[in-house]
N, C-alpha and C positions, 0 to 999 in steps of 0.2 A: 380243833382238829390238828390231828400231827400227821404231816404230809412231808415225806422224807426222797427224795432223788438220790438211787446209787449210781454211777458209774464205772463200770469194766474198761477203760479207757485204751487194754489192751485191746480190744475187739471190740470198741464202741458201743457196748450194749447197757443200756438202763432200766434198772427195776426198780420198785416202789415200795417204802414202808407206810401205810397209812394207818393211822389210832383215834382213838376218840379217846383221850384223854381223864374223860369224865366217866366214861364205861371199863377203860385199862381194858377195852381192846383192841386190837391193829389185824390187818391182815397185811398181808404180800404177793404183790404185781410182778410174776417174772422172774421168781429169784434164781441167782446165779447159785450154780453149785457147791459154793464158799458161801456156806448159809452165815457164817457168822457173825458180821457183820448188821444183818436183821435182828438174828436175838441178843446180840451185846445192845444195840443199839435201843430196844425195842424193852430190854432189862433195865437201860438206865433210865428211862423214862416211864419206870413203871409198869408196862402194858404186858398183854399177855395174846399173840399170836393165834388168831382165832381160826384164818382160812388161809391158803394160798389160789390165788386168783390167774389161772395162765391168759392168755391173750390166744394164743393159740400153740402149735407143737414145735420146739424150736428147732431151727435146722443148721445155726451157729456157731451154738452153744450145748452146753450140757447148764438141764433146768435141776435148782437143788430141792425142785418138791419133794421128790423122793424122799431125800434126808430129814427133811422138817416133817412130813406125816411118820416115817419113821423113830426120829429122833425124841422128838416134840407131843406124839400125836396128833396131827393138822390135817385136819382133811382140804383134798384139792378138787377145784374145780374149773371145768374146761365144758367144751362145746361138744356137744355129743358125736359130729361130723369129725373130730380128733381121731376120734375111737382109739381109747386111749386102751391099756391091757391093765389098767391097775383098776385099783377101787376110786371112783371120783363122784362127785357130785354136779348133773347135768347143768349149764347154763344157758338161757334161750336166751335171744332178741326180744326187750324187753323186760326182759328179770329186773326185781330192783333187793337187791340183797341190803344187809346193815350190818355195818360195826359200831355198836353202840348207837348213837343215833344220828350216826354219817351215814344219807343212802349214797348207793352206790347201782349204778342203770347201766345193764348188759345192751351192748347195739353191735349186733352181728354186723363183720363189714369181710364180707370174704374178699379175695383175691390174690392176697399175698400167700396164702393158704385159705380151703377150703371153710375151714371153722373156724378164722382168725372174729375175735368181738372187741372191741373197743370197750374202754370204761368210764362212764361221767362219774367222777365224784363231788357230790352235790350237786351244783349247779356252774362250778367253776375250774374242776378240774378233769380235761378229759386224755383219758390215756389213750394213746392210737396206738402201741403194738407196736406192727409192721404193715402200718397203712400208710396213713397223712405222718411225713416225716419232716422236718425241717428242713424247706429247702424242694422239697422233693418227695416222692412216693418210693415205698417198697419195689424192689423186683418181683412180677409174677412170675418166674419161673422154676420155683422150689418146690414143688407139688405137683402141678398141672401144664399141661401144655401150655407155650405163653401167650398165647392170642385169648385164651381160653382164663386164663389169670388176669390177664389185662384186663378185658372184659368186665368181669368182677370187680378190679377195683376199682375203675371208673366209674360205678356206680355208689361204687362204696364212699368216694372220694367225693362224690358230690353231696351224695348223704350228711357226710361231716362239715362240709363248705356252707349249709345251709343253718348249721347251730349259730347261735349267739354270737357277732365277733369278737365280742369283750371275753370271750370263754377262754382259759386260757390249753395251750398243746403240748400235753409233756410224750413227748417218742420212747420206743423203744429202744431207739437205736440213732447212735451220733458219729457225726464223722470219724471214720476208721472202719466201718462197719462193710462189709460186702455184700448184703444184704439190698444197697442201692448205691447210685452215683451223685455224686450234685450234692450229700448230705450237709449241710450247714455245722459248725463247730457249736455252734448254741446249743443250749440243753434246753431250750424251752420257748416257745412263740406263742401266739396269738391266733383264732382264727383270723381275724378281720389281715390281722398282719399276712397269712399264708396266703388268704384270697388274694393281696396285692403282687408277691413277692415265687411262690411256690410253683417251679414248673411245671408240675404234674397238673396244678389246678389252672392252668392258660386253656386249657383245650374247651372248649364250650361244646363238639361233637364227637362222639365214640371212636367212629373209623380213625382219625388222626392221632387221639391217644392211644387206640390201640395199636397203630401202625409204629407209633413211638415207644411204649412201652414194652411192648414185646421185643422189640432189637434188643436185647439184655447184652451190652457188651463187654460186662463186668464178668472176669471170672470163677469158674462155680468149685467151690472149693471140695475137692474129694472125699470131704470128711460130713458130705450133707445127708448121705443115707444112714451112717452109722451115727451120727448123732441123732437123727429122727429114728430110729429104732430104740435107741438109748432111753430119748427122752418117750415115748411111748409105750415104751414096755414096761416090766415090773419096776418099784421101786429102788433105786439106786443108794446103798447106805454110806457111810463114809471110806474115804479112803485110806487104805492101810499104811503105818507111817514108811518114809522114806528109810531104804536102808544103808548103810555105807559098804560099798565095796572096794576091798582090795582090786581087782582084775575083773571085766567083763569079755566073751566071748557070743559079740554080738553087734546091733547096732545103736553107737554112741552118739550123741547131740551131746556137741560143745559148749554151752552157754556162755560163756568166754567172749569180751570183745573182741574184735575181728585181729587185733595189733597181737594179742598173747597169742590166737588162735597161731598165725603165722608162724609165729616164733616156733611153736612146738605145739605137737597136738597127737594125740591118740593114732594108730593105723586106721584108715579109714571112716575118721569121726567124719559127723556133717557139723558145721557152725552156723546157728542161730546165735546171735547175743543175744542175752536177753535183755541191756538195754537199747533196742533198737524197736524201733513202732510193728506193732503186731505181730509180736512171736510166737503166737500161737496160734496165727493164720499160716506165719508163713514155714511151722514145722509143720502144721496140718498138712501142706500142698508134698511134703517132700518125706515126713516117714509113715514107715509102716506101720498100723495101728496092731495090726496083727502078732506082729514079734515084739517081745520083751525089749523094752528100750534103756539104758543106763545112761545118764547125765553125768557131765564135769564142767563144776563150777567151780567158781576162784573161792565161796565159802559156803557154808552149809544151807545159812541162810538165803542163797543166792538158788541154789538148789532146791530148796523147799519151794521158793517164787516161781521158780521156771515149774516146776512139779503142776502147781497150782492150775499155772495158764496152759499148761499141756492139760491137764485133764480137763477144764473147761471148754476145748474142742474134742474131747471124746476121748481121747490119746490116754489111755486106762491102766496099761501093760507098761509099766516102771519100775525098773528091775532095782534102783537104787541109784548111790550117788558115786562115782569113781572119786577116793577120797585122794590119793596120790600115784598117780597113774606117771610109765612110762610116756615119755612123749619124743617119740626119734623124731616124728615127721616134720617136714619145712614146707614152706612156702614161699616165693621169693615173690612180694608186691612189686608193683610199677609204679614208675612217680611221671606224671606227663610228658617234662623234657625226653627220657626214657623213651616214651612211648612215640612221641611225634618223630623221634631219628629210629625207630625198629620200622614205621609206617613205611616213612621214606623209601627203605629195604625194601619192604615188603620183606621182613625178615619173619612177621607175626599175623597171625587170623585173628579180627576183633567180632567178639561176641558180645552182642547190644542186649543186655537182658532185664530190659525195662519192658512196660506194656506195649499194648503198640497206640495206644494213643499217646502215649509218651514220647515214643519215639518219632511218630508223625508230626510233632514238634520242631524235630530236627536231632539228626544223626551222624556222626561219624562216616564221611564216605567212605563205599567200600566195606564197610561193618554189613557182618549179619544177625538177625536178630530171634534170638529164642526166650522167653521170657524165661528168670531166672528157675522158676515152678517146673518147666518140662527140661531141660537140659540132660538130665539123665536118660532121657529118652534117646539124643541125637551122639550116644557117644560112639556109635562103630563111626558115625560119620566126621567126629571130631577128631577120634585118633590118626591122623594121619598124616604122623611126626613132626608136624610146624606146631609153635609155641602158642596158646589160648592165650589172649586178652582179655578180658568179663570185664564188663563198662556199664554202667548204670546212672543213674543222677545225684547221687553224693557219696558213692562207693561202696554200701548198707548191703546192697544185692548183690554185685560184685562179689563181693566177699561171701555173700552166703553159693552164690555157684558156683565159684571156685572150689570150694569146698565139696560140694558134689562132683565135679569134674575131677578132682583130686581122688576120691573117695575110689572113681573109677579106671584111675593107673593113665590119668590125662595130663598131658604137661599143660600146665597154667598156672598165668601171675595175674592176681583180680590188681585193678584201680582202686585201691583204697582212699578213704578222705577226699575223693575229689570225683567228680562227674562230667557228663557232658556240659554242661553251661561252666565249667570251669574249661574244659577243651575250648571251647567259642572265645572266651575272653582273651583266649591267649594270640588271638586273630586267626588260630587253624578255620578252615573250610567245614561247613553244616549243610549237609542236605536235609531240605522240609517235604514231606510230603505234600506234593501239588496234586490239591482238593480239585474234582469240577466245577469252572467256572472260576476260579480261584486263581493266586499265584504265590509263588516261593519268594 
């Protein structure tokens, strides 16, 4: 058996090449929209891509069935509770399908979605989806109310807690993912191991996991309806190539590290680098899916990448690549000396736009805090002529609100390369949020 683990490391997500080798056939768990990968992989080895198998409808990502039943002719199959708008092939609880002569056993586990099913392959490898994760359980609150989702997977979760523990857990989903909190960086465990180690499976009665599971305080990325309308609606074919433009009249995403970004940059670009950890979460949270979007990257192939992880959260509307673009605009960073003698002043307002359980860690006194994701929201209240700070934990966000705040005629200089715990080390003053019962 060929049993192959992808990962989308920009958004945490794992999908599945599985084969039989002896039969040269394979199917596909989950594939990401960038099918290619499956069929290069799946061509070198011979096989020949018989099903696509979802877990259930994704709300993260953009799924590439569409492409492989179009591309390929592969028919897809999912849980009828999907209700999916294309042509699929139903899978119940209890199904036991074959690729060549690998079975493979449908075990409906709702909660994280409705018609979410898990997949035993064989007898040794089970795919959990967006259930039993490393570490930790799925968020229910991507479908259904959460107490309501909760619910669900606690049942779901003890379901799987009761297989074999020698069985081994390969997730859909690995840290980086927003999908859940707590997710472990392993790509792969153990039941017996999860039983010991896995918070979701500590709870021994409902009320408590539900009462815990449903506080969802991770948050919910804007891009969750229209990617579940995406992936449920008709087939999706490929994407049309990038174009190079002279000039756009619209809005631009910088791909550019944060240091070029500064230097010179488009009228009203936003900056995402793309190499910074989940760039296509965090352009999800801040452009418009709706208007035609134009990229500038330092090279083509840089643009092609960022293309890629944009369209994998749904972001479809790409108008091409600004190939040499004027760039007037400045930004003028902060370097902390800098900043500890503006504080002094009180010459400067510091904007903390980390999460807030980040910040409840301990914070810049006197700072106030908008996570980088909503800032565009707070700008009549930000214009109001003193100089923005944007402060984060290694300067990554920083730099990407700045860039929104600039976008909207706001004086600010972000913290680049340095963060709060570099603030701390210098001996400046940290306020912690003082928990109940607790102390600072």
């Amino acid at each position: 058996m060929l049993f192959r683990q992808l990962v989308d490391d920009d958004l945490g997500c794992s999908s599945y090449l599985i084969g039989d080798e002896a039969s040269g056939e394979a199917v596909v768990v989950d594939p990401a929209y960038e099918i290619r990968p499956y069929v290069d992989e799946a061509k070198r080895r011979g096989l020949r891509i018989v099903r696509v198998l979802e877990t259930h409808t994704h709300a993260d990502h953009l799924s590439g069935h569409g492409r492989l039943a179009l591309e390929h002719g592969v028919p897809v199959s999912v849980h009828p509770l999907a209700e999916p708008e294309f042509p699929f092939d139903p899978v119940e609880d209890g199904d036991e399908l074959h690729v060549g002569a690998v079975p493979i056993r449908v075990l409906h586990t709702p909660g994280h979605r409705p018609e979410h099913c898990c997949y035993l392959v064989g007898d040794t490898h089970l795919l959990t989806g967006d259930s039993l994760l490393i570490g930790d359980a799925a968020r229910p609150d991507l479908a259904v109310e959460p107490r309501e989702g909760a619910e669900g997977l606690f049942h779901s979760l003890q379901r799987l807690a009761s297989l074999p523990e020698d069985g081994g857990v390969y997730p859909g989903h690995v840290a980086g993912s927003l999908c859940a909190t707590g997710i472990s960086s392993a790509r792969s465990s153990t039941i017996g191991a999860e039983r010991q180690t896995n918070r979701a499976l500590s709870y021994d009665a409902l009320p408590e996991f539900v009462a815990d599971s449903a506080a969802v305080s991770a948050p919910r990325p804007p891009t969750v309806e229209r990617v579940v309308a995406l992936n449920r609606g008709p087939f999706l074919r490929a994407p049309p190539p990038l174009d190079v433009l002279d000039r756009f009249d619209g809005q631009v995403l910088d791909v550019r590290p944060a240091a070029e970004f500064v230097a010179g940059h488009v009228p009203r670009a936003l900056n995402v680098p793309l190499e910074d950890a989940s760039f296509g979460t965090k352009a999800g949270f801040l452009i418009d899916p709706e208007r035609p979007l134009a990229l500038h990257a330092s090279a083509r192939e840089e643009a092609e990448l960022a293309a890629q992880r944009l369209r994998a959260v749904g972001l479809l509307e790409l108008a091409g690549n600004l190939l040499e673009p004027e760039l007037p605009e400045l930004l003028d960073p902060i370097r902390l000396e800098e900043l500890e003698s503006l504080l002094a002043e009180n010459a400067v307002e510091v904007i903390d736009v980390r999460e807030k359980d980040e910040r409840d860690d301990g914070y810049i006194p006197g700072s106030r805090h908008i996570p980088y994701r909503l800032v565009r929201a707070y700008r009549d209240e930000l214009e109001n002529g003193r100089t923005i700070v944007t402060v984060c934990e290694s300067g990554a966000r920083a730099g990407v609100a700045a860039s929104v705040l600039a976008a909207e005629g706001i004086t600010v200089r972000p913290l680049l390369g340095a963060g709060i715990p570099d603030w701390a080390k210098r001996g400046n003053p940290v306020t912690a949020f003082r928990r109940c019962g607790g102390s600072s």
